[in-house]
C-alpha positions as CSV (number, residue, x, y, z in Angstrom):
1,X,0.0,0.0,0.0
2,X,1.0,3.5,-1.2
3,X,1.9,6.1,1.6
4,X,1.4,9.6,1.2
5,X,3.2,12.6,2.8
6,X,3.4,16.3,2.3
7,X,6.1,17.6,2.6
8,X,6.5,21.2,2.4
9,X,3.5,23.9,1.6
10,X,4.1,27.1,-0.3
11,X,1.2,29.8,0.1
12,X,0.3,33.4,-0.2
13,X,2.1,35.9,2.0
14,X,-1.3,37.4,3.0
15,X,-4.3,37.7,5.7
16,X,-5.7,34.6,3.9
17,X,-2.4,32.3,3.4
18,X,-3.4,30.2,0.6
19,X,-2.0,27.6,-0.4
20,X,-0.3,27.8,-4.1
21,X,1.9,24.7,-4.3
22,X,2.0,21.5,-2.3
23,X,5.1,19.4,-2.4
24,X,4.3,15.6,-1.8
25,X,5.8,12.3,-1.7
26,X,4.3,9.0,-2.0
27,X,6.2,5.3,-1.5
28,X,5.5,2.1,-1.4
29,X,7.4,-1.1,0.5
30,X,7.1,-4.5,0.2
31,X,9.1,-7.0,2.4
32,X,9.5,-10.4,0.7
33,X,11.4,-13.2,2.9
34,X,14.8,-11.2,4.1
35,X,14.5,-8.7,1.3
36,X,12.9,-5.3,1.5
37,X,12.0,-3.3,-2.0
38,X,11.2,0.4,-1.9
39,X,9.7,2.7,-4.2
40,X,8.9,6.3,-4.1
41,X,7.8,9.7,-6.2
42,X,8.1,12.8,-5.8
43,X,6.1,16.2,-6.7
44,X,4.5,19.1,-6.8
45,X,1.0,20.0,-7.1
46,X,0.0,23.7,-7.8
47,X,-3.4,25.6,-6.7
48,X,-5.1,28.6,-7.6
49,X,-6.4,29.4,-3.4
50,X,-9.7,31.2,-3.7
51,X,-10.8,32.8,0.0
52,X,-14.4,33.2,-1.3
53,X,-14.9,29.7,-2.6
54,X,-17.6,26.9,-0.9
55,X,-15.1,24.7,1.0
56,X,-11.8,27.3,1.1
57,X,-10.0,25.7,4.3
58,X,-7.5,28.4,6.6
59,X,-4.0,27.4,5.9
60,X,-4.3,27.2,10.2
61,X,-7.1,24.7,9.7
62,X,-5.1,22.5,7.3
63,X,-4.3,18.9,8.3
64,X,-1.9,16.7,6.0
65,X,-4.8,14.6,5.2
66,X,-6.7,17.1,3.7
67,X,-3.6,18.7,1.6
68,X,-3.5,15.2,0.6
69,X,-7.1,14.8,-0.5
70,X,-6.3,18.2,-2.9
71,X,-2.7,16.5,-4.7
72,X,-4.9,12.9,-5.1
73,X,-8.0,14.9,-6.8
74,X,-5.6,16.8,-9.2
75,X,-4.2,13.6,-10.9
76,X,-4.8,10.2,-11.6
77,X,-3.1,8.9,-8.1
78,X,-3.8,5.4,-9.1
79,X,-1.4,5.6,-12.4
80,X,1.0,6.9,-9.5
81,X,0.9,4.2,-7.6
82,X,0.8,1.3,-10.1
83,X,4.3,3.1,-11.2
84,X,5.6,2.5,-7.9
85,X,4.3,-1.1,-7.8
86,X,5.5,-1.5,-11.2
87,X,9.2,-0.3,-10.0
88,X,9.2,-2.8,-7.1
89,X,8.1,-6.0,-9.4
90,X,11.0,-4.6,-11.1
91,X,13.6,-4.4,-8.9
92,X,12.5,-8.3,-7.4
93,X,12.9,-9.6,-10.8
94,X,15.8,-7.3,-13.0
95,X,15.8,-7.4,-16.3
96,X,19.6,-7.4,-16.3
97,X,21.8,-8.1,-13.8
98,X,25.8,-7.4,-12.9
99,X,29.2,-9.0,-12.5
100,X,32.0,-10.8,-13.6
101,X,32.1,-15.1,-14.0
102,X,36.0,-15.2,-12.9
103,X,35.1,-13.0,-9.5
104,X,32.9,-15.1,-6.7
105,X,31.2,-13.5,-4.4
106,X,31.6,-13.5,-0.9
């Protein structure tokens, strides 16, 4: 399963503070036996804040999960997160692999 984060907010420097650029990160895990694969993305979302509009939230009323709820409804999250699952089906089975036949391995 995909998590989501926010990592930094940009907004207005005004009375009303909106919010005009949210900078997210979303990554996935899977542990398989001993091995653990990771995969993770990295963006930003931008926003045209609107004071007046139904449903405006206060930047001090903001919670992550509702910053969130704005980045996932301004793409197609789901094509995000197959990439990720996608790059970790990738890294468990390569589609080429390194070394050298006269050096073992320790």
């Amino acid at each position: 399963m995909a998590t989501w984060s926010i990592a930094q907010l940009e907004y207005n420097n005004d009375a009303d503070k909106g919010v005009v650029i949210a900078h997210w990160r979303v990554t996935e895990e899977e542990t398989v036996g001993e091995d653990t694969y990771t995969a993770s993305s990295y963006g930003t979302t931008s926003f045209t804040p609107d004071a007046s509009a139904d449903g405006y939230v206060a930047y001090d009323s903001l919670t992550e999960e509702t910053v969130i709820g704005w980045v996932k409804d301004s793409m197609d999250y789901a094509e995000v997160e197959a990439g990720l699952t996608a790059n970790i089906e990738a890294q468990k089975a390569p589609a080429t692999l390194a070394g050298m036949p006269w050096v073992t391995e320790a």
